[in-house]
C-alpha positions in Angstrom: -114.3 8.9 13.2 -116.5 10.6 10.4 -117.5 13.1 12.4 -113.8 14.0 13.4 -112.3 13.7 9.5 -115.0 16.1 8.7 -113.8 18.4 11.2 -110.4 18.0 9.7 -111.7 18.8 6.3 -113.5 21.7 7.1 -109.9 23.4 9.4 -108.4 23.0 6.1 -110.8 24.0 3.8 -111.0 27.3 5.7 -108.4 28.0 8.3 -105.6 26.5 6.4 -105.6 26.8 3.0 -105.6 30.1 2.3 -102.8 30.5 4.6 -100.9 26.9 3.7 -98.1 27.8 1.5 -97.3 31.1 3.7 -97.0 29.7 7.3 -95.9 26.1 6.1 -94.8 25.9 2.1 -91.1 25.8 3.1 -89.9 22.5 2.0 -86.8 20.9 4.7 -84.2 19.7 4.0 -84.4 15.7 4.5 -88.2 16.2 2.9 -86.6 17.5 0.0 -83.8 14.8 0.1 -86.1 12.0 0.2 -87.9 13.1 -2.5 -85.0 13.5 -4.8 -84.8 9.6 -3.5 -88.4 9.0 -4.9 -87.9 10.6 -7.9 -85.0 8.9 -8.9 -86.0 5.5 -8.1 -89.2 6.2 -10.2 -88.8 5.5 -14.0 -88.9 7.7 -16.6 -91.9 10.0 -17.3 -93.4 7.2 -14.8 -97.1 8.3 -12.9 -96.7 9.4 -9.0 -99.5 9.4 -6.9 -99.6 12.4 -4.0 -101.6 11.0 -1.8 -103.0 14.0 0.7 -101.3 16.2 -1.3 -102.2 19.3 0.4 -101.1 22.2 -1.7 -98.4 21.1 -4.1 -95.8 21.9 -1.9 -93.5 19.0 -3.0 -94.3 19.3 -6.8 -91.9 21.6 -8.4 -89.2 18.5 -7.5 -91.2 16.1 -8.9 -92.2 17.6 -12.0 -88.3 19.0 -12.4 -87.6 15.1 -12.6 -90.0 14.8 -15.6 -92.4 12.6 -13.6 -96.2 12.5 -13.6 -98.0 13.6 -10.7 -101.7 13.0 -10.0 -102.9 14.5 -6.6 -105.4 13.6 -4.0 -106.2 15.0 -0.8 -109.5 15.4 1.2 -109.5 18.8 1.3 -110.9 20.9 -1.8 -109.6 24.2 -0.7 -106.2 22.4 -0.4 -106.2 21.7 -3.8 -107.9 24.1 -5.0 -104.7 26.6 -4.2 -102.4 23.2 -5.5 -104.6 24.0 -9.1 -104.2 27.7 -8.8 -100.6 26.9 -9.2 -100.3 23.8 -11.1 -103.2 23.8 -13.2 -101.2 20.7 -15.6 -101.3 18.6 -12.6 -105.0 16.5 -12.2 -106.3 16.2 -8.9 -109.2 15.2 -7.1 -110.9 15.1 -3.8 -110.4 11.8 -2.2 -109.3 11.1 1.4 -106.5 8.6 2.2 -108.9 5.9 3.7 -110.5 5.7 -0.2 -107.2 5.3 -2.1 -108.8 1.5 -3.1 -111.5 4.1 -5.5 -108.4 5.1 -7.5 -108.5 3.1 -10.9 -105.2 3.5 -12.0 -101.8 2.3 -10.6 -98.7 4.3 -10.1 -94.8 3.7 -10.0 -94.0 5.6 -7.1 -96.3 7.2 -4.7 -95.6 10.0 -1.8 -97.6 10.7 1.9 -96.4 13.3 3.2 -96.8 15.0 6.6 -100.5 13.5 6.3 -100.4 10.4 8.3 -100.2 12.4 11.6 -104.1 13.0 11.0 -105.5 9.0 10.7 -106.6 7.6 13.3 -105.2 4.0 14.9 -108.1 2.0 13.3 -107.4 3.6 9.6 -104.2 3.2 9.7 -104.4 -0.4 8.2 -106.6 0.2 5.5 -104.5 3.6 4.3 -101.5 1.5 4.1 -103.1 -1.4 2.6 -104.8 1.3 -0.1 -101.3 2.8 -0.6 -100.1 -0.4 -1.5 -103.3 -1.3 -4.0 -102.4 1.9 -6.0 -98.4 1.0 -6.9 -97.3 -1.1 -9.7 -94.9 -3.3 -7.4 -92.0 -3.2 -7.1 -92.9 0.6 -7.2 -91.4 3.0 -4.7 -93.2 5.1 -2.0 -92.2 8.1 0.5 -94.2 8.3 3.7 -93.3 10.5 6.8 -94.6 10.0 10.4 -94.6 12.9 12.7 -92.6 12.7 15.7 -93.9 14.8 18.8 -91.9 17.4 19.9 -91.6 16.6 23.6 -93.8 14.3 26.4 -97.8 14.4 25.2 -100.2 16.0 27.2 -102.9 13.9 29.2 -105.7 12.4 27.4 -108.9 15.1 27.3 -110.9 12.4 26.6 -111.0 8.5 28.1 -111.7 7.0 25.0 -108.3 8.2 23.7 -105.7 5.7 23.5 -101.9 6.7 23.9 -100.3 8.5 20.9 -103.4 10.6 20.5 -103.9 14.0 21.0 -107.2 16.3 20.6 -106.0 20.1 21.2 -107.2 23.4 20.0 -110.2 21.6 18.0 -106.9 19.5 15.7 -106.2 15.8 16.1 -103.1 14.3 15.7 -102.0 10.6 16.2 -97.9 9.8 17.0 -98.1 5.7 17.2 -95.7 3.6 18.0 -92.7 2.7 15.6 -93.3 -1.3 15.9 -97.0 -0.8 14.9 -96.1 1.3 11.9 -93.5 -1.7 11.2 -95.7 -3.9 11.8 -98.7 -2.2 9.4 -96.4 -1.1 6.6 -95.3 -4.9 6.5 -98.7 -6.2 6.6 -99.7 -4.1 3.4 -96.5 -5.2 1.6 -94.0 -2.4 2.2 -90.4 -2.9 3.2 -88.1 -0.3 4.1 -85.2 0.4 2.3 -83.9 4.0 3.9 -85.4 5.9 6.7 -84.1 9.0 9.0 -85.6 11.2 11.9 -84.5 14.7 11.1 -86.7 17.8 10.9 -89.6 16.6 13.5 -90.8 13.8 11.0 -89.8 9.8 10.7 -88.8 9.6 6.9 -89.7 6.2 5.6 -88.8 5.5 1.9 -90.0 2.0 0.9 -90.5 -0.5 -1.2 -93.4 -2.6 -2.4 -93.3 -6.0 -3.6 -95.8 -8.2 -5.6 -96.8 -9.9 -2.3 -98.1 -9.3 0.8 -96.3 -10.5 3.9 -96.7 -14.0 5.2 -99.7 -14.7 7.2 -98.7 -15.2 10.9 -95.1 -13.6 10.7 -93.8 -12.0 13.7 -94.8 -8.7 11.8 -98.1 -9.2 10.3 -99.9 -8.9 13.1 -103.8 -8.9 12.4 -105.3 -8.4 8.9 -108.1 -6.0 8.7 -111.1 -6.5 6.2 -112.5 -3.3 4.8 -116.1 -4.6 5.4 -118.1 -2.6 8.0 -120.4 -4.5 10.3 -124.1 -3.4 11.0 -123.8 -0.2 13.5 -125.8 -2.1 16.0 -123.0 -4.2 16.7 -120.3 -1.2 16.9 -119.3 -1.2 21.1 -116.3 0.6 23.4 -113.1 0.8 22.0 -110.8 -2.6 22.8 -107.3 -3.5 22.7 -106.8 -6.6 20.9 -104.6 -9.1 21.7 -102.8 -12.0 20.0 -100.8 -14.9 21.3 -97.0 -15.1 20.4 -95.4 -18.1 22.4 -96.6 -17.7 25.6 -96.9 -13.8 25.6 -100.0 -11.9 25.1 -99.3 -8.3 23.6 -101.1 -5.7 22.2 -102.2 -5.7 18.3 -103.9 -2.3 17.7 -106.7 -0.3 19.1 -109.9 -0.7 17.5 -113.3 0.7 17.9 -115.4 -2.4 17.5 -116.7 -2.9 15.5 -115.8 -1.1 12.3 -114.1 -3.7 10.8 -114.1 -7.4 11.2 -110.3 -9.3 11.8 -108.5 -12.2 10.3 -106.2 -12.8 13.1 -102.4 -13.6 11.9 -102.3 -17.2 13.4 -104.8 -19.3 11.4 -103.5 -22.3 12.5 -104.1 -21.5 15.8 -107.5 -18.6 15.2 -108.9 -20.0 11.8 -111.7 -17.4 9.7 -112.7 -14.5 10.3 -114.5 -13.2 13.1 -115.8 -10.1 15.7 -112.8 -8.6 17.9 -115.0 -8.5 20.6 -116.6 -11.9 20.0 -120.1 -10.5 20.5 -121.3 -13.2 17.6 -122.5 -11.3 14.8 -121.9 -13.0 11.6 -118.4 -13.2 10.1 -118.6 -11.6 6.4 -118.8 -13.6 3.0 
């Protein structure tokens, strides 16, 4: 996974940046509706975070609303053209699976046309670090791309469905009830969302607590602690039992992180998804 991000850095470093605004700066019209949502459920003069803010390309409605922006994105030639034309606004290089470095909080938050790029075992901690980074019951604006017709085959057998390697570029179209199901886990609810314009629009909500442990929705909780490398394996489907059904959780490549399964009552502490018995974390 570090390997591939920092392929994905480097594209946009020095295929896309120079080149962003031109081939993609044009703003739709239900992004630019959803962020007139955003910004008018954010208060006054309040701080937004853009988290993989690319180039600035959603700014100008932001900053006509009298808002705050601070921006963030993994790529430094991204936002070094975002500077070039917003020089007021701060940013920094930070990629969405370190939001948690952020020290601040914000009242309303934005993810634009990023989450396309994280892969299934980030996508937890992302959401969890765009909920850290709000002052609940803060807003937020998230889009998920949605692919334009059937996928093509897998190039590779360690890929799991939704994700696509082509032309050297990554992207990752998951399932709608694991989004649900990973936005609710990380404290999000939705209030408004729309398909229109080849993205899912999502704007949401985030309240001072988490959702309930073992709700239909929470599926597993992941802890941001990595494990020794020795003990990192193939790539697993996890599974957890509902009733009498077994059904998938999310794909994991154990062993990155270490899961709380949602069930206590039924899976108490912490423990390996593969059960290999390396030492739960303290």
């Amino acid at each position: 996974m570090a390997e591939r991000r920092a392929a994905s850095t480097h594209r946009f470093d020095t295929i896309h940046s120079p080149r962003y605004d031109e081939n993609w700066g044009t703003v739709s019209p239900s992004h630019a509706a959803f962020v007139a949502r955003l910004a008018g459920l954010v208060r006054q003069g309040g701080a937004v975070l853009d988290a993989a803010c690319g180039t600035g390309k959603y700014w100008p409605a932001l900053l006509a609303a009298g808002l705050r922006i601070t921006g963030v994105d993994q790529s430094a030639g991204m936002l070094a053209q975002a500077h070039r034309k917003f020089p007021e606004v701060p940013t920094r290089v930070l990629a969405l699976q370190d939001l948690a470095a952020l020290p601040g909080r914000f009242d309303g938050l934005l993810c634009v046309d990023a989450l396309e790029y994280v892969a299934p075992e980030d996508w937890a901690v992302v959401t969890a670090g765009l909920a850290r980074v709000l002052r609940p019951p803060a807003p937020a604006y998230v889009t998920v791309e949605l692919p334009a017709g059937p996928l093509p085959p897998p190039a590779d057998p360690r890929q799991l469905p939704g994700e696509v390697v082509e032309g050297g570029g990554y992207h990752y179209y998951p399932p709608r009830h694991l989004v649900r199901g990973w936005l609710e886990a990380a404290g999000f609810t939705v209030a408004e969302e729309a398909d229109a314009d080849s993205y899912w629009h999502l704007l949401l909500t985030h309240g001072a607590a988490a959702a309930r442990p073992g709700s239909s929705s929470s599926v597993t909780r992941v802890l941001a602690t990595p494990v020794p490398s020795a003990h990192r394996v193939a790539r697993v489907w996890l599974t957890e039992p509902m009733g009498a059904a077994l059904y998938p959780v999310f794909p994991v490549r154990c062993h990155s992180h270490w899961f709380r399964h949602g069930r206590p009552a039924e899976r108490p502490g912490w423990r390996c998804s593969a059960r290999c018995g390396a030492p739960a974390p303290r």
